[in-house]
C-alpha positions, 0 to 999 in steps of 0.5 A, a space after each residue: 607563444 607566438 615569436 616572428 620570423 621572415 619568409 627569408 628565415 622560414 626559407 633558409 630554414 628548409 620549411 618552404 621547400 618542405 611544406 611544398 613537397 607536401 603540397 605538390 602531393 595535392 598540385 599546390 605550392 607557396 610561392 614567395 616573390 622579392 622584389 627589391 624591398 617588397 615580398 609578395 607570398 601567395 599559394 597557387 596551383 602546380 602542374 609538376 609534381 616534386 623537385 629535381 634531386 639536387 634541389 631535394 639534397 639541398 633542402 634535406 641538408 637545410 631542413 637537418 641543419 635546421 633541427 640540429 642547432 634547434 632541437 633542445 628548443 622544440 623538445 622543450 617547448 613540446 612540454 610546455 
């Protein structure tokens, strides 16, 4: 099954800043630029390592909404 969904949604969702922290471990990152109707997404290299505590708050919080509305759904799909 394969369903699409927007880099928009995928970043509402949490999953870019989550995936990010975990390429920040290796000094990558996903970068999504927007530029009125065009969205460039490209991986790049990173100096820094990590995001600010309010910026982690933030996509803890979007990452726990996230599970909660969709929860039932991924369980099931896990015993398909």
């Amino acid at each position: 099954m394969v369903e699409y969904k927007s880099w928009k949604e995928f970043q509402d969702s949490g999953m870019l800043w989550w995936i990010n922290m975990i390429l920040h471990t290796f000094g990558w990152a996903i970068v999504i630029k927007t530029n009125c109707d065009e969205i460039n997404v490209y991986p790049t290299r990173v100096k820094f390592r990590g995001f600010n505590e309010d910026t982690n708050t933030k996509g803890y919080q979007k990452v726990s909404k996230y599970l909660l509305e969709n929860i039932p759904q991924i369980e099931e799909e896990s015993r398909m």
